[in-house]
C-alpha positions in Angstrom: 19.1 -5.8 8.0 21.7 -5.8 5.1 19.8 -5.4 2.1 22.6 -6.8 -0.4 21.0 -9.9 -2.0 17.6 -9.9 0.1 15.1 -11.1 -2.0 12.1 -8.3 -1.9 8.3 -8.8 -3.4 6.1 -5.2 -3.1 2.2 -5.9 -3.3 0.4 -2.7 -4.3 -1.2 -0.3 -6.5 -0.6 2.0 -8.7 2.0 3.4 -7.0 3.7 0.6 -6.8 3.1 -0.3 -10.4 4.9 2.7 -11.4 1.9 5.7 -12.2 3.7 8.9 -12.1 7.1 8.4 -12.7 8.8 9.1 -15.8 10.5 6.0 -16.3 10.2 2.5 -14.1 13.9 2.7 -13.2 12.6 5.6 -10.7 9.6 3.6 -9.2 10.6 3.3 -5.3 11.3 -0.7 -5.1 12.8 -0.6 -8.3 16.0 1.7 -6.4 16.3 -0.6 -4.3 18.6 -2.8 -7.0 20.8 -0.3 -6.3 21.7 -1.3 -3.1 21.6 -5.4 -4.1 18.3 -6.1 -3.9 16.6 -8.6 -5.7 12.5 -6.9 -6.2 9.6 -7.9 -7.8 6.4 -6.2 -8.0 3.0 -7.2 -7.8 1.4 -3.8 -7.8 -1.7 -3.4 -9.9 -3.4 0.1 -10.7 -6.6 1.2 -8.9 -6.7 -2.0 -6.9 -7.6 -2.3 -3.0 -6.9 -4.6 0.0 -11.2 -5.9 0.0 -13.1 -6.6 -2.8 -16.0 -4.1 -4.0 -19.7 -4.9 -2.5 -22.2 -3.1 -4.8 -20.3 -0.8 -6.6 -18.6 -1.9 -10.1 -15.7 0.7 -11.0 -13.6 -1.8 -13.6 -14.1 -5.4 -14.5 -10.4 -5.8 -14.7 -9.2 -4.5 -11.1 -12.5 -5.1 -9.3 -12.3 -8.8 -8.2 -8.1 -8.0 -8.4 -7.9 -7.2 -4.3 -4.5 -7.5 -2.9 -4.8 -11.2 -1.2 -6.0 -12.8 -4.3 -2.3 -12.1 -6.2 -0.7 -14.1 -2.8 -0.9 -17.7 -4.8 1.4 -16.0 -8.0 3.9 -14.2 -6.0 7.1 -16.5 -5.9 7.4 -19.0 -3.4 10.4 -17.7 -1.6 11.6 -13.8 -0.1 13.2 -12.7 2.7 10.8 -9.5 2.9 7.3 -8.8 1.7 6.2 -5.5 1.2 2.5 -4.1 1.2 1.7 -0.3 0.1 -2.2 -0.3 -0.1 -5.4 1.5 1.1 -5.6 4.6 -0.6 -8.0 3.4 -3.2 -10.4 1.9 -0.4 -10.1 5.2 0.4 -10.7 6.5 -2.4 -13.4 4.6 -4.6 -13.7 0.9 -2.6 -17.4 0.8 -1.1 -16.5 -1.9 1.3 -17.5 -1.3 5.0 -15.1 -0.6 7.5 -16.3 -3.6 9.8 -14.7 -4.3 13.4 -11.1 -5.5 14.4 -12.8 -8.9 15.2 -14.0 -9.5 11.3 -11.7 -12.0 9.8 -13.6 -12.4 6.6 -13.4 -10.2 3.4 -15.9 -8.4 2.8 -14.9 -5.2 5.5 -11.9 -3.3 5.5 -10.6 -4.6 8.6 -11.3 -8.4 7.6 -9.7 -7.8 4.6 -6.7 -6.7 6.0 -6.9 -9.8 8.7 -7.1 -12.0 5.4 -3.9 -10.2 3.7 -1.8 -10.7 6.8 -2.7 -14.1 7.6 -2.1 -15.3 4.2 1.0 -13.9 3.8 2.5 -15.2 6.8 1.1 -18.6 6.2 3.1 -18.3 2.7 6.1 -16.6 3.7 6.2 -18.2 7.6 10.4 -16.7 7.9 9.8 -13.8 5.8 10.0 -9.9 7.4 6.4 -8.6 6.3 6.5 -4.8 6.3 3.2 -2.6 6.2 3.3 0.8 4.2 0.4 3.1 5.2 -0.8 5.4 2.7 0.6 8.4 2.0 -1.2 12.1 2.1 -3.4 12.8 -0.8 -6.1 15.5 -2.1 -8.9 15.6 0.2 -8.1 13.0 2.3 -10.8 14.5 5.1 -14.0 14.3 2.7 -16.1 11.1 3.6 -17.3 10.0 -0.4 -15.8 8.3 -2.9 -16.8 10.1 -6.3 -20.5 7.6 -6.4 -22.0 8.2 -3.3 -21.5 9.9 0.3 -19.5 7.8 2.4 -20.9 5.9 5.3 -17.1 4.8 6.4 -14.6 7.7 6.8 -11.6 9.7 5.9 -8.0 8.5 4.6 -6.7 8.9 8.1 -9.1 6.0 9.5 -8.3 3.6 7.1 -4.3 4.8 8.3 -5.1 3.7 11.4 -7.0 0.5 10.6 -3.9 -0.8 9.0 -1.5 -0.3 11.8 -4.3 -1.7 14.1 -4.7 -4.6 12.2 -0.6 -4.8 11.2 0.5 -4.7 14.7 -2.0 -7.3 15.5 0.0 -9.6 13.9 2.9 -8.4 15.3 4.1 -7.1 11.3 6.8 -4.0 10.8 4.9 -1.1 10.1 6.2 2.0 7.8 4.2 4.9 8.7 4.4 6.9 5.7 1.0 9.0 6.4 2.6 10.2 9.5 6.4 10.1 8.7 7.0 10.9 4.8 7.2 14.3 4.0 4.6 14.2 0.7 2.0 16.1 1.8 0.0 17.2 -1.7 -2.3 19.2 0.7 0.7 21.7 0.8 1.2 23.8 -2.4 4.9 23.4 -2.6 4.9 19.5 -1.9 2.4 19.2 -4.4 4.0 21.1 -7.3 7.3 19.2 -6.1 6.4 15.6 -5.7 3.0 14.5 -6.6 1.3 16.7 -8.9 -1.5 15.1 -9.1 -2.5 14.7 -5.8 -2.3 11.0 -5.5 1.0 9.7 -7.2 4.3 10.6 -6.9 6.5 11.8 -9.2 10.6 11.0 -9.5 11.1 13.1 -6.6 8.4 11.8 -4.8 9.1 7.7 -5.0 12.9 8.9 -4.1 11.5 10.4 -1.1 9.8 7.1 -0.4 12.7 4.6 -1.4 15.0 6.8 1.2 12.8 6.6 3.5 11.8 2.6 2.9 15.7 1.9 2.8 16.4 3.4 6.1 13.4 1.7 7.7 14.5 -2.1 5.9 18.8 -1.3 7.7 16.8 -0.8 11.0 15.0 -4.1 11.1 
């Protein structure tokens, strides 16, 4: 694909909104004018791809899960770009459910929900799927309120390129294929100090890496 003049829309969280850099020129998408691109973001901190259940973490992102920003995103794109999951990981309390759910209220209906919308809005548009990136005890099943009944980050990896591939999407594999791995000492100090969002280094990594992936379609 040549990127010069593709119109590009990124629906996401808080990395996507821009937590951890130092300046929003640096945010991943935002790079990507560099090259011709015309982006706009729709990432939102702390927010997840299904709604809460039970658990109430923040009036303003709770009810603010990815598919329900689908009706404000502009009308046209030529590419569509989701970076989500980590904070369903993370603190959502919705159950995993089955690859047949198609309603919102599991992880994997959820993510049925996402992807059908967006094609039915964009029906020309390249959708690609980010997976989450590494984080800080990714392998611990709770979510800071209660032991976990679902499972660890890498499950929720895997439920996304399930679910992505279902519907025959493009899917980045940035768990398996970025090198950000806060679990490491050096990569931590380096690109996301944190533990969760990337720094200026870090979102290069992951613009690089996006870029590459976007002249291969």
């Amino acid at each position: 694909m040549e990127l010069k003049h593709k119109k590009i829309l990124f629906l996401g969280d808080s990395i996507t909104e821009g937590i951890g850099v130092s300046d929003p020129k640096n945010i991943y998408w935002k790079r990507l004018e560099q090259d011709g691109c015309e982006v706009y973001s729709y990432g939102v901190s702390g927010t997840r791809i299904a709604p809460q259940a039970t658990l109430r973490v923040d009036p303003r992102i709770d009810d603010d899960y990815f598919a329900t920003r689908i009706p404000n995103m502009k009308p046209d794109a030529d590419v569509i770009v989701i970076f989500g999951g980590t904070n369903d990981y993370g603190h959502g309390d919705a159950a995993l459910g089955s690859m047949d759910d198609r309603t919102v209220d599991t992880f994997y209906g959820a993510y049925h929900d996402l992807c059908i919308k967006l094609r039915e809005k964009y029906p020309n548009a390249a959708i690609v799927v980010m997976t989450p990136l590494h984080r800080d005890n990714e392998h611990m099943v709770y979510n800071g309120f209660h032991v976990r009944t679902a499972a660890c980050l890498e499950t929720y990896v895997d439920i996304i390129k399930e679910v992505a591939e279902y519907h025959k999407l493009s899917v980045l594999d940035l768990y398996n294929l970025c090198p950000i791995n806060p679990n490491l000492a050096s990569h931590k100090e380096s690109y996301v100090p944190d533990g969760l969002h990337p720094n200026d280094a870090g979102h290069e990594i992951i613009y690089n890496t996006l870029k590459n992936f976007l002249k291969n379609l």
